[in-house]
ROSEDO-20841 format. One record per residue: residue number from 1; residue in three letters; z, y, x of N, C-alpha, C in turn. Coordinates in pm, whole numbers. Each point is the difference from the previous one (the first is absolute). Layout:
! residues N
n | res | nZ | nY | nX | caZ | caY | caX | cZ | cY | cX
NUM | ALA | Z | Y | X | Z | Y | X | Z | Y | X
...
END
This chain:
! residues 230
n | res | nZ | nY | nX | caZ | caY | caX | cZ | cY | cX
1 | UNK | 10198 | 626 | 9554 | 31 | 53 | 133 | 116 | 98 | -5
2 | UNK | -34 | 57 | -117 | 129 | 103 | -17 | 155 | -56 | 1
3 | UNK | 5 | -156 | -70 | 126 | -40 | -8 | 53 | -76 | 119
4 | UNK | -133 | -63 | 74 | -20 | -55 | 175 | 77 | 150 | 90
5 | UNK | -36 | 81 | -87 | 116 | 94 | 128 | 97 | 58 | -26
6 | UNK | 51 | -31 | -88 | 118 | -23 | -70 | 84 | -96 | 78
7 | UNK | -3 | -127 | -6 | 55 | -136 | 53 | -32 | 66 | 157
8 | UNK | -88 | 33 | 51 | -1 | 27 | 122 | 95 | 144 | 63
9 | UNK | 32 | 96 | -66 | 116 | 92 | 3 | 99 | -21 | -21
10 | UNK | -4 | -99 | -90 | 191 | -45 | -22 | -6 | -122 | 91
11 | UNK | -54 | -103 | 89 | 11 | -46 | 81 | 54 | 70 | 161
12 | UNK | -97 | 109 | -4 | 27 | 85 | 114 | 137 | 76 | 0
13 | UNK | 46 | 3 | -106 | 97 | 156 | -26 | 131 | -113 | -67
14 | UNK | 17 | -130 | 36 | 119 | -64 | -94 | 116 | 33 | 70
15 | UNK | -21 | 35 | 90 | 177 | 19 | 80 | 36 | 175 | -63
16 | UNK | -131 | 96 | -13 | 43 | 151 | 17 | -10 | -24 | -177
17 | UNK | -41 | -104 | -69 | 12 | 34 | -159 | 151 | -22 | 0
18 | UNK | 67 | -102 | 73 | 153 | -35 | -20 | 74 | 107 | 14
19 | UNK | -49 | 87 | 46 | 92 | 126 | 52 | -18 | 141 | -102
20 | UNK | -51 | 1 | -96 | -64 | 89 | -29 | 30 | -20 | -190
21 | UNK | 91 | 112 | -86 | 36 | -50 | -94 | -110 | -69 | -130
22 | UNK | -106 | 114 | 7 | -131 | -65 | -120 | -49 | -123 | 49
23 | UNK | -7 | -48 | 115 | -99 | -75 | 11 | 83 | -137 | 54
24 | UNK | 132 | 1 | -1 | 82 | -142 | 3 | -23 | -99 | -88
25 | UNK | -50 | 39 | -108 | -3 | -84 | -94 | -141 | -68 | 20
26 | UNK | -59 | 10 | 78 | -122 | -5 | -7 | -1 | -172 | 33
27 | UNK | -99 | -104 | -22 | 19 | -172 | 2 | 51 | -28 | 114
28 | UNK | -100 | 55 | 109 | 19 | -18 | 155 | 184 | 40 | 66
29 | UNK | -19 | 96 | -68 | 147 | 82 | 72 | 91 | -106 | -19
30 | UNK | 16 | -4 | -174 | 70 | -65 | -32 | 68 | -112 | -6
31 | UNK | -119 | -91 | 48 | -9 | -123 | 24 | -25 | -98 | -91
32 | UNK | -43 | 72 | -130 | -43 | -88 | -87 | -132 | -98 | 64
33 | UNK | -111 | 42 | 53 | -69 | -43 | 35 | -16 | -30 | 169
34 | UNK | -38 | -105 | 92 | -4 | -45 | 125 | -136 | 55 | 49
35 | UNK | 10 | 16 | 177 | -131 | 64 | 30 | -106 | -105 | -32
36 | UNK | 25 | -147 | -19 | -100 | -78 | -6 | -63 | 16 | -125
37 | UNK | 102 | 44 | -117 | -79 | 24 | -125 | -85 | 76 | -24
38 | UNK | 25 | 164 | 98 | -56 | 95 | -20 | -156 | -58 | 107
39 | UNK | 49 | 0 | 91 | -123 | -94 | 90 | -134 | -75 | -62
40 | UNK | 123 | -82 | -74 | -109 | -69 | -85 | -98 | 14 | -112
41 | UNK | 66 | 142 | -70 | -31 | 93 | -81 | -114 | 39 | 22
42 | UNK | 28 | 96 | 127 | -95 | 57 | 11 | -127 | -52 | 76
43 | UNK | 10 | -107 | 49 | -95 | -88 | 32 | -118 | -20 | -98
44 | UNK | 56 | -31 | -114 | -22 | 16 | -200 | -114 | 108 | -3
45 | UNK | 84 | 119 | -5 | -101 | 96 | 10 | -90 | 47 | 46
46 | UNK | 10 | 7 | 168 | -107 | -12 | 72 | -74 | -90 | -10
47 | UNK | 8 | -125 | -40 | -105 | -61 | -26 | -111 | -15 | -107
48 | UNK | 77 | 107 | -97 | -68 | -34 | -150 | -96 | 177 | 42
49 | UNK | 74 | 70 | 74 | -103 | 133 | 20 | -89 | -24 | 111
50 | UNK | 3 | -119 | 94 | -107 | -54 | 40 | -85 | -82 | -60
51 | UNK | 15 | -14 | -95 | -163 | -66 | -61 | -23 | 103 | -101
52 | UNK | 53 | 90 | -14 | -84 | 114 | -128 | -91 | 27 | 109
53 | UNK | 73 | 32 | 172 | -52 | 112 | 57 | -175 | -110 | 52
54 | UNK | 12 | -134 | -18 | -69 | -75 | 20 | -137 | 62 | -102
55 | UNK | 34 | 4 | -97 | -115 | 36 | -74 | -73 | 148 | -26
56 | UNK | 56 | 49 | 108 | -75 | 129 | -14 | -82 | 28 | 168
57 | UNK | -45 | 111 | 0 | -157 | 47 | 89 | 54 | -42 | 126
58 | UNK | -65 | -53 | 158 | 46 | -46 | 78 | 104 | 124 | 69
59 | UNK | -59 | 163 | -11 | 26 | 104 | 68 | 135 | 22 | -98
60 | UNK | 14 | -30 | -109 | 144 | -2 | -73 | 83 | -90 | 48
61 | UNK | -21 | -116 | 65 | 52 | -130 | 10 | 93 | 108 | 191
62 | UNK | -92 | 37 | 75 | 15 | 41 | 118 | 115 | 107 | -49
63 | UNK | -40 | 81 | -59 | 99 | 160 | 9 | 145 | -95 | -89
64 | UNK | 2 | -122 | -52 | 119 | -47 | -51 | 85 | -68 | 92
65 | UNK | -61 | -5 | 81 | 47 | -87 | 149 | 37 | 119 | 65
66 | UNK | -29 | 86 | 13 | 31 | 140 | 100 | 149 | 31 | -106
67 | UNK | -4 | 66 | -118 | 130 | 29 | 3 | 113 | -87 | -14
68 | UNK | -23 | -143 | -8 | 106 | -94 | -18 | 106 | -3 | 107
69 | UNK | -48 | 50 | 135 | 89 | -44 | 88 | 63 | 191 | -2
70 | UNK | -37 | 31 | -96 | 57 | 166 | 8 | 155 | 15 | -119
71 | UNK | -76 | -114 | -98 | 128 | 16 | -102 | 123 | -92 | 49
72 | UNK | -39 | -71 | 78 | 142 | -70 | 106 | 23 | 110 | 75
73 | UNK | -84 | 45 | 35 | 100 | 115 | 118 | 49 | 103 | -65
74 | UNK | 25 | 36 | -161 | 40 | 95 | -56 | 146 | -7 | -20
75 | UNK | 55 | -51 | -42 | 148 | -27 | 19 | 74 | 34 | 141
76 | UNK | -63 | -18 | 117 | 34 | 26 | 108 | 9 | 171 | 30
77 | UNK | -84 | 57 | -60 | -44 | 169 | 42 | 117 | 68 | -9
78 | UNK | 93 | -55 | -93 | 136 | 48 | -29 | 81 | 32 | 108
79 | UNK | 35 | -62 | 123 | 11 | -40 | 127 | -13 | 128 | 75
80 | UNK | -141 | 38 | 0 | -129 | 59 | 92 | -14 | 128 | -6
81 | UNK | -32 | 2 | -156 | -14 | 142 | 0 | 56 | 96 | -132
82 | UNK | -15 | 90 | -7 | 81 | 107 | -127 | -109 | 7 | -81
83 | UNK | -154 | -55 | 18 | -94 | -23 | -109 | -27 | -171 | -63
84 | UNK | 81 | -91 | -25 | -18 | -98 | -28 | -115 | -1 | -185
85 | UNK | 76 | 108 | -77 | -61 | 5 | -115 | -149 | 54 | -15
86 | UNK | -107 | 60 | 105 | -93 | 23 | 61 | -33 | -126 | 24
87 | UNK | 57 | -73 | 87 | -122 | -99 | 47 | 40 | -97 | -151
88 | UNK | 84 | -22 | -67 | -9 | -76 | -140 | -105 | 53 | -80
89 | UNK | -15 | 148 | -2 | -142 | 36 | -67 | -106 | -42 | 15
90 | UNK | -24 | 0 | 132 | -162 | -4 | 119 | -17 | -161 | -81
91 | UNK | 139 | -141 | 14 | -25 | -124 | -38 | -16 | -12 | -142
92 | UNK | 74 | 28 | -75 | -18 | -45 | -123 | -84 | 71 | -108
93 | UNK | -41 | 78 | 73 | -162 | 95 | -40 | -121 | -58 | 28
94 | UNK | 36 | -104 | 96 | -130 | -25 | 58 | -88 | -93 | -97
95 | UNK | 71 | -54 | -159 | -120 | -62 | -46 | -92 | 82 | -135
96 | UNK | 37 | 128 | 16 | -81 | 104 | -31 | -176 | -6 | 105
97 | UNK | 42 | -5 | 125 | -142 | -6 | 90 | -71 | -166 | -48
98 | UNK | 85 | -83 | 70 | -33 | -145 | -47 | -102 | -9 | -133
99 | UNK | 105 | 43 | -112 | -86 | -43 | -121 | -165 | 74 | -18
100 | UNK | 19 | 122 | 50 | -103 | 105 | -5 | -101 | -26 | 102
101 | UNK | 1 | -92 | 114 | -66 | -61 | 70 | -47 | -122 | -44
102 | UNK | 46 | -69 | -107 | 14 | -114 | -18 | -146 | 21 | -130
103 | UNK | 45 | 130 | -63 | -76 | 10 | -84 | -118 | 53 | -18
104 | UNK | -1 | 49 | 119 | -125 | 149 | 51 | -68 | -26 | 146
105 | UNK | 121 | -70 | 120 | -95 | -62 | 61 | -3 | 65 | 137
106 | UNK | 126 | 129 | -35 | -29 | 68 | 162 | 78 | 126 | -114
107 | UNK | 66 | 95 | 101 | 113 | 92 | -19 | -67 | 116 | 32
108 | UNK | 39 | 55 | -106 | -85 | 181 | -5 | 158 | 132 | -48
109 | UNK | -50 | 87 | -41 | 130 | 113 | -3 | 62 | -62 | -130
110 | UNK | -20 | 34 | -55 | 63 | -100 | -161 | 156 | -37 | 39
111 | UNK | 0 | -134 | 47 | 62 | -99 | 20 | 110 | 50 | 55
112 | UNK | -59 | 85 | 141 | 75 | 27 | 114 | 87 | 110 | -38
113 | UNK | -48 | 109 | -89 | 77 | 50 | -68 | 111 | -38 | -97
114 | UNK | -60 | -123 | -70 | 90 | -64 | -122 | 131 | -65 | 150
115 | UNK | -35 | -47 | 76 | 97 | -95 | 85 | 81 | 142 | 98
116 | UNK | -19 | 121 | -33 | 64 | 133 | 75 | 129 | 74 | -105
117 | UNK | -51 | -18 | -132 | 85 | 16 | -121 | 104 | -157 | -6
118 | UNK | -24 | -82 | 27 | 63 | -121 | -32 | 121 | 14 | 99
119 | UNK | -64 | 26 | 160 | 102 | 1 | 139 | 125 | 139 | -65
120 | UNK | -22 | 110 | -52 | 68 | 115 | 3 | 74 | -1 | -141
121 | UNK | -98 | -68 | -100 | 133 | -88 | -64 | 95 | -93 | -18
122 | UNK | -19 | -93 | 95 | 76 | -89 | 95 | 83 | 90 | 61
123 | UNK | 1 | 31 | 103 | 111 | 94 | 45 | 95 | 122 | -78
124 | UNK | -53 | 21 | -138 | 95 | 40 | -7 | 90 | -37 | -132
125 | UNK | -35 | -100 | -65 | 60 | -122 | -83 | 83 | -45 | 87
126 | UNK | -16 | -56 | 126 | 61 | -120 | 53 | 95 | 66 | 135
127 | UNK | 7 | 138 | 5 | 97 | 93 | 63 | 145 | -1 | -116
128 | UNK | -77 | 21 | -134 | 113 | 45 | -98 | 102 | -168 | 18
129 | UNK | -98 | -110 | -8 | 82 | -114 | 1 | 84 | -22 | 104
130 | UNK | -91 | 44 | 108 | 124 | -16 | 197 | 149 | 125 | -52
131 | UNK | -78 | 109 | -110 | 177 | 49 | 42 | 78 | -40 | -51
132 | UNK | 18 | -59 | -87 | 121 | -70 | -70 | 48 | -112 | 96
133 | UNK | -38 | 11 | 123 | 102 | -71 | 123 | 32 | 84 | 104
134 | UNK | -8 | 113 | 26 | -68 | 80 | 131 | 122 | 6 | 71
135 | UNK | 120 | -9 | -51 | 132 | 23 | 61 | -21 | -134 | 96
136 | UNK | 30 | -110 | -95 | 26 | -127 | 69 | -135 | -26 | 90
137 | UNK | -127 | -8 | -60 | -90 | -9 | 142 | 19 | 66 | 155
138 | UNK | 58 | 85 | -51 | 35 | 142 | 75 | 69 | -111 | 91
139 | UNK | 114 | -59 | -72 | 133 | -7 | 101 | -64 | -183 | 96
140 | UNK | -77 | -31 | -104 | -123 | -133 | 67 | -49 | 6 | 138
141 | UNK | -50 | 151 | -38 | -78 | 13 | 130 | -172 | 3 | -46
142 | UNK | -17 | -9 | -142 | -111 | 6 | -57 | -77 | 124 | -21
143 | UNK | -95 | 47 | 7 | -104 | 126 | -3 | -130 | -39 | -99
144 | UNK | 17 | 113 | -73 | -119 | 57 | -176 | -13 | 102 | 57
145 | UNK | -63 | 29 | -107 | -60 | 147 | -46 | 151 | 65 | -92
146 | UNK | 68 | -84 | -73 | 93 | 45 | -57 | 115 | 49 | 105
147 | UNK | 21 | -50 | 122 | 79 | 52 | 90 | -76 | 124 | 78
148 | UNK | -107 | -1 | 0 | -73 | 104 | 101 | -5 | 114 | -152
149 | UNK | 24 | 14 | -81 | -45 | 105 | -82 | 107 | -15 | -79
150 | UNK | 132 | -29 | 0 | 95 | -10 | -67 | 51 | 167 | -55
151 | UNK | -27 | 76 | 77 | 35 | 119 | -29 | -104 | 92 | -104
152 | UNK | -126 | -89 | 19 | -109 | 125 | -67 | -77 | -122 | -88
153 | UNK | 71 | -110 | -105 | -34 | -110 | -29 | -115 | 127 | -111
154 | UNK | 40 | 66 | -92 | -52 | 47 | -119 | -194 | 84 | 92
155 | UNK | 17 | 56 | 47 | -113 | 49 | 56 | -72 | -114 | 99
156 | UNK | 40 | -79 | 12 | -66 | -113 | 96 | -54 | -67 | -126
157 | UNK | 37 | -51 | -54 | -26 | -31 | -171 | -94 | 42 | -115
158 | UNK | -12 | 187 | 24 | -96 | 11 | -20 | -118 | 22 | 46
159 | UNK | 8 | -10 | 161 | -134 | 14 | 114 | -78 | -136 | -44
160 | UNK | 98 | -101 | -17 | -74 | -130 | 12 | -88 | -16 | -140
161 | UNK | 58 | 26 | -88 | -68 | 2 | -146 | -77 | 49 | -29
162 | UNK | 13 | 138 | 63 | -154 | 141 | 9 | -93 | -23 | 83
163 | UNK | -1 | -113 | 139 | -119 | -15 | 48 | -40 | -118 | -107
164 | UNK | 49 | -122 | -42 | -35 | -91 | -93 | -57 | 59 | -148
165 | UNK | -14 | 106 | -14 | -16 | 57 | -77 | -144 | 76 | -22
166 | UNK | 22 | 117 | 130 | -135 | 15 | 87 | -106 | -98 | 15
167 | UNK | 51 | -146 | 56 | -117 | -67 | -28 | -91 | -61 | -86
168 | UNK | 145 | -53 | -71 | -66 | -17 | -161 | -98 | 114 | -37
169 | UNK | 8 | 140 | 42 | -106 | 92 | -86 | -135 | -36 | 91
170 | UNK | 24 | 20 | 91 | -104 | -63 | 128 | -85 | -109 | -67
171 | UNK | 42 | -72 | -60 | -87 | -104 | -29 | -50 | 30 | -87
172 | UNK | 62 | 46 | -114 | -66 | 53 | -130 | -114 | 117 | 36
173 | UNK | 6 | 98 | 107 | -130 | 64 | 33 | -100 | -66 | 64
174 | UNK | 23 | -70 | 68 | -80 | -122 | 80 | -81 | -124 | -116
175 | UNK | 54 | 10 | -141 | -56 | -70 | -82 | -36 | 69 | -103
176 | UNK | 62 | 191 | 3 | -108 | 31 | -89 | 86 | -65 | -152
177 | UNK | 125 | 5 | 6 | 68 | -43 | -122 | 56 | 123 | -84
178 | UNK | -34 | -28 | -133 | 39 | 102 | -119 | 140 | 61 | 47
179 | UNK | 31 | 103 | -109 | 76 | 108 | -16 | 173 | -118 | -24
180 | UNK | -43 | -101 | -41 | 166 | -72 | -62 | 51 | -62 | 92
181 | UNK | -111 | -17 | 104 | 65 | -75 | 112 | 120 | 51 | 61
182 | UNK | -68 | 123 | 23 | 68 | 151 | 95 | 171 | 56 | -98
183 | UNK | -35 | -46 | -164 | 90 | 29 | -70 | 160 | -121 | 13
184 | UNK | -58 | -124 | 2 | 49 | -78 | -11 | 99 | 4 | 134
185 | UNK | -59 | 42 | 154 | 32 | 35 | 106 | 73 | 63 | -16
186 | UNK | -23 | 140 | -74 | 98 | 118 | 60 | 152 | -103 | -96
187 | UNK | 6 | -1 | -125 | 115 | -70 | -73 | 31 | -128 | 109
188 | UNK | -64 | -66 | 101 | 113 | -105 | 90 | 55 | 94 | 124
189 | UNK | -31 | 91 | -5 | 72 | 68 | 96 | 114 | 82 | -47
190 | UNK | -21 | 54 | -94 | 86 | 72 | -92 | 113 | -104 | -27
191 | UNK | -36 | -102 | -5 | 99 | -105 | -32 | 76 | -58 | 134
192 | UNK | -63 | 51 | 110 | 50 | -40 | 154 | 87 | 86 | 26
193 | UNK | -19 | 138 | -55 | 51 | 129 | 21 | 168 | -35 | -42
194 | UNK | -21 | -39 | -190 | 109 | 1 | -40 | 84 | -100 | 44
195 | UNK | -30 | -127 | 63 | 46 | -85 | -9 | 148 | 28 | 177
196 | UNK | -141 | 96 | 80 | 82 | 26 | 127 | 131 | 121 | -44
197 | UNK | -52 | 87 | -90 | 75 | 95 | 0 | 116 | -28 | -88
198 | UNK | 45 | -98 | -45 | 124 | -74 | -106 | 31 | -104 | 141
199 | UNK | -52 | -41 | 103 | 68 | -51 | 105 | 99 | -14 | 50
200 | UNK | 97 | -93 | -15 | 204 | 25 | 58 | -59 | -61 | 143
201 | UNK | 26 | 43 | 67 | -10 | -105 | 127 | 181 | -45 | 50
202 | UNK | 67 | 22 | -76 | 116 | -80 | 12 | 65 | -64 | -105
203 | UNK | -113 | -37 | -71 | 7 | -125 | -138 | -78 | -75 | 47
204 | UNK | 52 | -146 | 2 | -128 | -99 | 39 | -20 | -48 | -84
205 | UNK | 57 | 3 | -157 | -89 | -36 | -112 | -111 | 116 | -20
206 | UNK | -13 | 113 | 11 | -66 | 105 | -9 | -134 | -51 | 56
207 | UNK | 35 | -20 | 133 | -106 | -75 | 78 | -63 | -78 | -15
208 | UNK | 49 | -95 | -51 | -74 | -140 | -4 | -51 | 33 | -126
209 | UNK | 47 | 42 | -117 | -101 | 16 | -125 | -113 | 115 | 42
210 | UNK | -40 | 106 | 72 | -81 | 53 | 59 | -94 | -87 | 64
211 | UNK | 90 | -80 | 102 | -142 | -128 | 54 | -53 | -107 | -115
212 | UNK | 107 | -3 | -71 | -98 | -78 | -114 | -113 | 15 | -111
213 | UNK | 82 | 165 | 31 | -117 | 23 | -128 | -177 | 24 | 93
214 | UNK | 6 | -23 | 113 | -101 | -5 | 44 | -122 | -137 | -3
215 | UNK | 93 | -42 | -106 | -105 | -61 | -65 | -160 | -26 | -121
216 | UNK | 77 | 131 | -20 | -136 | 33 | -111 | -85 | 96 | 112
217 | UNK | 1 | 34 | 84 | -86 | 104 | 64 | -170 | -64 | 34
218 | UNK | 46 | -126 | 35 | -118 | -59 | -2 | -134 | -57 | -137
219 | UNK | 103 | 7 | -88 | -72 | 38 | -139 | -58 | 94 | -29
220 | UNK | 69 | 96 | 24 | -13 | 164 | -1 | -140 | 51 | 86
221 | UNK | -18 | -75 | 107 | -105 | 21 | 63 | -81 | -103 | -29
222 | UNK | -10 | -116 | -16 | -119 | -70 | -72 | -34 | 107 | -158
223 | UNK | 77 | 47 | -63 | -51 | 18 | -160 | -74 | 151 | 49
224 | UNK | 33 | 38 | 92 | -104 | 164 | 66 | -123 | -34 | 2
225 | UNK | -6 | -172 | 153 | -92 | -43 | 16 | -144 | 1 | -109
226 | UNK | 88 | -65 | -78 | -134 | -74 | -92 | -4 | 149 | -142
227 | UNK | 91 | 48 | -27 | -26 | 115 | -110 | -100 | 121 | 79
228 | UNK | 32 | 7 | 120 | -74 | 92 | 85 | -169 | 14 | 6
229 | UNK | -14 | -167 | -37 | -127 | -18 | -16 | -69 | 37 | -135
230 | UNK | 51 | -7 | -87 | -58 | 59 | -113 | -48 | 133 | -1
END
């Protein structure tokens, strides 16, 4: 689903990727690839994440049908409003509830917390990625969070990380999890800290290796998870 909205953003956005220097290169822009391919593509995908979603609880099957017609309308928010990377949280968080419903059967604080840390780290990963365009969206006619906070990117940056942060402890008191959990925590924040405060916001390699390295964070919080329990 994740790569279904992929093909579905660069479908939506192929005329404003042409305009825009990072993202020309992109298949669609470019024209390496035709809308029928991508069409057909993603046809591909949606269909192969409709029969996983086939085999799971009927009330999982329902809440997968509710946000599908949300991750098509995500590409559009760009348009709409100066929070597009917000409602990308709210969607691509959402199979944090799913699975935890899927597995438990009905949604309690846990989850809702884990899917509150997910939204506020979403927004502010995927702010750092909108600014490395903010001029040219700007001149688009396009609206982020990176244009609405262009001036106070470093403290917006760390609001979003410190409530994601906050919750993560939230859960760990709510489960009653050891002393390493809380340790392991304070060192990913410490590491959020450093990572904002070495921040160029007028290097967009600076940037983009910042959004990338936001890839281990989710490690970082699974290895809390499960050491926490000991």
């Amino acid at each position: 689903m994740r790569s279904a909205g992929c093909v579905i953003n660069d479908l939506a956005d192929q005329s404003f990727d042409q305009k825009v220097e990072r993202t020309k290169t992109r298949p669609l822009a470019a024209g390496a690839l035709t809308k029928h391919q991508a069409l057909s593509f993603l046809v591909l995908l949606l269909g192969g994440a409709f029969l996983i979603l086939l085999q799971l609880k009927k009330i999982t099957i329902l809440m997968g049908f509710f946000f599908l017609p949300l991750v098509i309308l995500y590409p559009f928010m760009k348009r709409w409003t100066y929070w597009p990377q917000l409602f990308l949280g709210l969607v691509f968080n959402g199979g944090i509830l799913m699975a935890w419903v899927d597995g438990k059967g009905a949604l309690s604080l846990e989850p809702l917390l884990l899917y509150g840390a997910g939204i506020f780290w979403t927004l502010g990963y995927d702010t750092v990625y909108g600014y490395q365009d903010k001029e040219e969206d700007e001149g688009l006619g396009l609206k982020s969070t990176a244009l609405l906070f262009k001036d106070q990117l470093k403290p917006f940056l760390l609001g979003c990380f410190s409530v994601m942060i906050f919750l993560l402890i939230s859960i760990g008191v709510y489960n009653e999890y050891t002393k390493i959990y809380y340790g392991i925590l304070i060192s990913l924040y410490s590491w959020f800290i450093y990572q904002v405060w070495f921040l160029n916001s007028n290097d967009k390699q600076n940037l983009l290796a910042l959004f990338r390295n936001q890839k281990w964070v989710g490690f970082w919080v699974l290895g809390a998870i499960l050491l926490g329990r000991i």
